[in-house]
N, C-alpha and C positions, 0 to 999 in steps of 0.2 A: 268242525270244532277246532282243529288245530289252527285253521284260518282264522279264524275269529280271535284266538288265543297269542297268536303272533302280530296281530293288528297294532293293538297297543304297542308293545317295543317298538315298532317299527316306526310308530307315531312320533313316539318319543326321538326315535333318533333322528327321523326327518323334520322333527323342530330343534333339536340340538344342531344341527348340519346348520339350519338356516339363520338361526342365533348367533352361530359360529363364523359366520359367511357373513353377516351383519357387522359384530362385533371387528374382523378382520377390515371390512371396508370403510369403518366409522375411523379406526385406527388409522390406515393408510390415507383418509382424507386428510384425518384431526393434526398428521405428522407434520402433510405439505401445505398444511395453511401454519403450523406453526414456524417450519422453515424459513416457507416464502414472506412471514411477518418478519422476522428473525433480521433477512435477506433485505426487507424494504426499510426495516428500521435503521440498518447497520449503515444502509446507502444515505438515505436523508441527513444522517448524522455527520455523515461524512462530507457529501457535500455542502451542507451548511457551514461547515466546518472550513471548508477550504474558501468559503464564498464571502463569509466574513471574516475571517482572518486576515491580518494587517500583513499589507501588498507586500512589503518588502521579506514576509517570513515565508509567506505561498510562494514567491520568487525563487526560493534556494533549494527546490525541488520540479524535476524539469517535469511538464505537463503529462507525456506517455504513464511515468510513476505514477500522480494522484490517480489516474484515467485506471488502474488497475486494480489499484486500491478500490475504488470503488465496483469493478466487475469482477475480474477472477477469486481477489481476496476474498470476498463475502460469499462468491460461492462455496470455497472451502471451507468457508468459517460455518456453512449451513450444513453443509454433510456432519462436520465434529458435533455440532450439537444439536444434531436430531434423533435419525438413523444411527450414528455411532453409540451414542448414549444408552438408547434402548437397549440395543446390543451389548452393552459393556452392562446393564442392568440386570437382564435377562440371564447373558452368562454368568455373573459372578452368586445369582440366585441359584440357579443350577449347581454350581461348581459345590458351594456350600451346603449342600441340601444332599449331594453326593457323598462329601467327606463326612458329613454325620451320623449318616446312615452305614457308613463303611466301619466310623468308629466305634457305633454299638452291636458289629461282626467280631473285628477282629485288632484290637490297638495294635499288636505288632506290627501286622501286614501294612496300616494306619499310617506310625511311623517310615515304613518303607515309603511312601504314596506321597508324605508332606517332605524325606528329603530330596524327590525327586522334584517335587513344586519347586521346592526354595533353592534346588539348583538349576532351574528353569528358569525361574524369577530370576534370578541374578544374571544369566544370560542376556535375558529379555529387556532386565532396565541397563543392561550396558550397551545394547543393540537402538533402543526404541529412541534415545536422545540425537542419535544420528539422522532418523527419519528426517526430524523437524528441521535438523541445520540443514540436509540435503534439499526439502520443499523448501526454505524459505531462499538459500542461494537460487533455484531456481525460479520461483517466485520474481524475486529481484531482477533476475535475466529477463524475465518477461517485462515488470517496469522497462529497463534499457530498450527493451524489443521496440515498445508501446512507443519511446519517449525516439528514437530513432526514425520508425517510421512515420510518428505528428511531424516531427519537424521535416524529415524529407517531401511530405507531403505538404507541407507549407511552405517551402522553399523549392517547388517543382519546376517552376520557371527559371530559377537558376539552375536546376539538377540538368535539365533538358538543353538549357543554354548552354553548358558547360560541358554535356556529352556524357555526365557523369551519372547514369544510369544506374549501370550493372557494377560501378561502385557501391552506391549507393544501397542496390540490393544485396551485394556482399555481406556492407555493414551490418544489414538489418538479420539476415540469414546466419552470421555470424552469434549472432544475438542468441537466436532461434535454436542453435546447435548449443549455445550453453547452455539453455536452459534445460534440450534435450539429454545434455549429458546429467544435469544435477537431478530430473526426474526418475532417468534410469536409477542412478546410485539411487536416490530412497527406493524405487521398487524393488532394487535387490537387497536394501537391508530389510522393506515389508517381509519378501522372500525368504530374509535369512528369519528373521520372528518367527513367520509362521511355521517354518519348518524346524526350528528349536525346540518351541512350542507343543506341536504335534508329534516330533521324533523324541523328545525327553518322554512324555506321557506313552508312548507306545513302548519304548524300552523298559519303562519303570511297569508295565503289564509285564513284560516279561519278566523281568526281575521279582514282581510277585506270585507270578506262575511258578517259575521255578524254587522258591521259598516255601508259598506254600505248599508246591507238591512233597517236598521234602520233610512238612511238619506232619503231611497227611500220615507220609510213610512210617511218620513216629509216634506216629499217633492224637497228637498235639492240635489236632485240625481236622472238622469232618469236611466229605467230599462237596455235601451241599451248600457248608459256609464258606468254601474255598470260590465254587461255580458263583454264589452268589455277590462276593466280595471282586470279582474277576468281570462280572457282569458292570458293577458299579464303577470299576476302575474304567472300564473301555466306555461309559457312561462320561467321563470326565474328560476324554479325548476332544470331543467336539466344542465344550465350553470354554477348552481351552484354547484352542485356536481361535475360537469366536471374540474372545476375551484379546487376543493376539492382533485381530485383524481389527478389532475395534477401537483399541491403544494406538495402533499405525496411524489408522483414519484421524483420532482425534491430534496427533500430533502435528499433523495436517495442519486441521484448524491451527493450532497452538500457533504454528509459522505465522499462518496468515493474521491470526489475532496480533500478534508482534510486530509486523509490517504498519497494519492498520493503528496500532499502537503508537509507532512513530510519529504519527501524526496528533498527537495530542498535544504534543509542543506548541504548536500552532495558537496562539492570544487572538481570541476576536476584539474587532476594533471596540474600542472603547467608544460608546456613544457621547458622552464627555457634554453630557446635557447641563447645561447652565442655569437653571432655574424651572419651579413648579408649573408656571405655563406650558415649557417646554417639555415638561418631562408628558403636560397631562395631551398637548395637542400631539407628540410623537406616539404616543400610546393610540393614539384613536386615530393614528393614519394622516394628519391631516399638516399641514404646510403653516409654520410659522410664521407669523406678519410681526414684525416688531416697527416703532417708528423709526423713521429714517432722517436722519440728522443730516439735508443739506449740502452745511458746510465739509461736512467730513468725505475724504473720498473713499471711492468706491469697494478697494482694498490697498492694503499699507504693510509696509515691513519695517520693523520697527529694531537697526540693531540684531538685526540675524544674523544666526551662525548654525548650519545644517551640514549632515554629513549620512552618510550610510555604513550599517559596522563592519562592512568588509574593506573600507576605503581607509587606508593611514592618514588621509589631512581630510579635513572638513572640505565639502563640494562648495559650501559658503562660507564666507568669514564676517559677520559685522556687516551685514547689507541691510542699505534702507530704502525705499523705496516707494512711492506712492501713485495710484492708477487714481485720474480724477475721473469726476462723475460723468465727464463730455468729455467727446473727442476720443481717437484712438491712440495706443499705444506699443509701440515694438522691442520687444525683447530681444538685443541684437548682439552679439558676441561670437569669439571659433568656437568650435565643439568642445564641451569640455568645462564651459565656463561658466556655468550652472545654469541653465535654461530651464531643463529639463527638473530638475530642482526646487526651481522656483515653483513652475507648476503643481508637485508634486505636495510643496508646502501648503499653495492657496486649497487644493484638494483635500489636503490633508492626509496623505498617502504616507506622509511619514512627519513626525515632528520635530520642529526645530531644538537642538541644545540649547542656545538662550535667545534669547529675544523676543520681540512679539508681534503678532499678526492678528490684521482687524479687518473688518467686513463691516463700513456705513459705522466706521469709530466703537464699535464693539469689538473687544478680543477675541480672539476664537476661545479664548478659554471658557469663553461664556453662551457658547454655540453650540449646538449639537449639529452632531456629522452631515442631517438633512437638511439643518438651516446655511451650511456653508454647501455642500454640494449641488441642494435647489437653485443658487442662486448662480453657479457657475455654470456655464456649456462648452463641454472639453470634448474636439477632435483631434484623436492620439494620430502618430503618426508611425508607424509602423515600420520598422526597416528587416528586411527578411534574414537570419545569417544560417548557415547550414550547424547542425548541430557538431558540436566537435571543439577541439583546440580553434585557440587565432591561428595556427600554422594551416591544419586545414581545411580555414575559410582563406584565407588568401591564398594557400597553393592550390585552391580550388579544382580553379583549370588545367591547371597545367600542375599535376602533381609530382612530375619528375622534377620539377626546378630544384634549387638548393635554398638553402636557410639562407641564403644572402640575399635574393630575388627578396626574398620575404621583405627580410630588412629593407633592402632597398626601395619596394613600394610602401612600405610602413612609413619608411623615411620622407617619401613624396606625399603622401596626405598627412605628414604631421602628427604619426601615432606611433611613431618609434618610441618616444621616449614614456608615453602611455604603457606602453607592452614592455616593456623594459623595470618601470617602478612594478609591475604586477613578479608575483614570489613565482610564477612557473616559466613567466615569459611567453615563448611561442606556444607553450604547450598546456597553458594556461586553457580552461574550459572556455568557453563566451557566455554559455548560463550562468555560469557561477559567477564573472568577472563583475565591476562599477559601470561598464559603459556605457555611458548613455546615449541614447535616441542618434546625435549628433555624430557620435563617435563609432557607433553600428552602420553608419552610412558609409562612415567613411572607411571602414572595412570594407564595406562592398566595394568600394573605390578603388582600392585598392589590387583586393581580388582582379579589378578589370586590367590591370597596371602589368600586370604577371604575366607576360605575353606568350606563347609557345615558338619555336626558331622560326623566325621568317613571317609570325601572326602580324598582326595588326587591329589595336579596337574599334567596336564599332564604338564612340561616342556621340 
């Protein structure tokens, strides 16, 4: 009988256990498909983001950075708003459910219990803003890391030419240790949270231990609202750390969301569709036929004047110029004298300040992006420079020379006075600089110029 009599509960609680076990693995799926959406959303966005965005703005951020942005950032950005949330849900449901139940024991004891919070809290929001500046300095170290080792890795023929290896890996290690150093600092203020957190609510049990034993002794207080109010309070120990650890986490994200933020700046190109055909055949994929006028040539510059906004005088001034329909054509000047430029216009990679540019005697203003870039075929030309100042890409090789060696090969390819009109000089970045295509060569040239005592180049 008694067998029979226990059967039931038992029923019960082996389909509570499996409901339970259910409920928990439906949870932990439902999290990592919402994360990893989260995670897939936040990338597509991003590199959309960087893929149509107009060349000269993706420019001013070196490639390692975007490359972060899109991996590490989003991972953090996935932990703050999954996992942490729940957890900052969960505990602050807790925490409240705690203090209510304490307030219809004992208000006094109550009061002790919330100035212990609110001088926790106060601790805690002076501590928890440090997290987020420490992840995102190190965050950033990681960009440099990234953006140190693409370019060494894209420049490894020169790295290897040059012997400048375990430089090279310096650099990047270098990188690697800052960042190290900015993720310790947030783990030790995590450290210092949690343990504020957890050691304010453990002293403030004591402080109502001792309270209320005092009230008991005067009467003021029976022994089992004391036990049960003491039960409650060590109740609140764990949401609050939970609460602690979950704040940390999220400010995490916060960094990384701020990072990824930067990049909002970023303007996609303007499609700059000229008319209802156009707008209805680019919509549906499909390649623009317009008539072609003949006599008009092929592409024309009309009165240009183009520049880039980091450059003090326009790369063009008032240039005219027309490509007929037959026969070829050479674009031929020293570096510097807008080649590169000029391509960039017919492309449309950047727009002219005034004047105008036509394709078969239509404007471009009346073009959209795929009816002028369909019709062009553009082989870039690539010039490798090692990531750094102009100092050192030309002390390259020989990085004991002096600043004068610089000069003095700068001076032989005709980029002294290039490096010179730039605001840092030698120490000027090369990503961030005007140079173009022409003028990066001739860097490299330079670098070869730089000899070590007694060298000699191969040229």
């Amino acid at each position: 009988g008694t067998g029979l009599g226990l059967g039931r509960p038992v029923a019960v609680l082996v389909s509570l256990l499996v409901v339970g076990t259910l409920a928990g693995l439906a949870q932990s799926v439902l999290l990592a498909r919402l994360a990893e959406g989260i995670v897939l959303q936040a990338r597509r966005d991003l590199v959309s983001r960087f893929l149509l965005a107009r060349l000269e703005q993706v420019q001013r951020f070196r490639a390692g950075k975007l490359v972060t942005r899109v991996t590490s950032d989003t991972l953090l950005l996935r932990e703050a708003t999954t996992s942490s949330l729940v957890q900052l849900v969960n505990a602050s449901v807790s925490l409240v459910g705690s203090v209510a139940l304490m307030a219809v024991l004992d208000w006094q004891l109550l009061l002790t219990t919330l100035l212990a919070l609110v001088v926790g809290g106060g601790l805690f929001g002076a501590l928890v803003p440090q997290i987020g500046r420490a992840d995102k300095r190190a965050q950033d170290a990681v960009g440099q890391l990234g953006a140190e080792l693409e370019g060494g890795v894209r420049a490894l023929r020169t790295v290897k030419s040059s012997r400048a290896e375990q430089r090279q890996i310096a650099r990047v290690s270098e990188r690697a240790e800052e960042s190290a150093r900015h993720a310790v600092r947030s783990a030790w203020f995590s450290a210092l949270v949690w343990s504020v957190a957890g050691g304010g609510m453990q002293l403030a049990v004591i402080v109502i231990l001792g309270l209320g034993a005092g009230r008991v002794a005067l009467g003021e207080l029976s022994v089992s609202t004391l036990v049960a109010f003491l039960l409650y309070a060590f109740n609140i120990v764990d949401p609050v750390a939970t609460l602690a650890e979950a704040v940390a986490t999220l400010q995490s994200g916060f960094a990384a969301a701020a990072r990824i933020r930067e990049t909002t700046s970023l303007e996609p190109e303007s499609p700059q569709v000229g008319s209802p055909r156009a707008a209805r055949a680019g919509a549906a994929g499909e390649a623009v036929r317009r008539p072609v006028d003949a006599d008009a040539p092929v592409l024309a510059l009309r009165g240009v004047t183009a520049g880039y906004a980091d450059a003090q005088a326009p790369a063009l001034h008032d240039v005219s110029l027309e490509v007929p329909r037959t026969g070829h054509v050479a674009l031929v000047g020293p570096s510097g004298a807008g080649k590169t430029t000029v391509l960039s216009l017919l492309l449309r990679f950047i727009d002219p300040v005034s004047g105008r540019l036509e394709l078969d005697g239509v404007p471009y203003e009346s073009l959209s992006l795929d009816e002028v870039r369909g019709r062009i075929a553009y082989v870039e030309q690539e010039t490798p420079v090692v990531p750094g100042t102009v100092r050192d890409n030309v002390l390259f090789r020989v990085p004991e020379a002096s600043d004068d060696e610089a000069w003095a090969a700068l001076a032989a390819v005709r980029l002294e006075g290039k490096v010179r009109s730039l605001e840092a000089g030698l120490d000027a970045s090369v990503a961030e600089t005007s140079l173009s295509g022409g003028e990066r060569q001739r860097l490299a040239v330079a670098r070869a110029l730089v000899q070590p005592s007694g060298g000699a180049a191969a040229r």
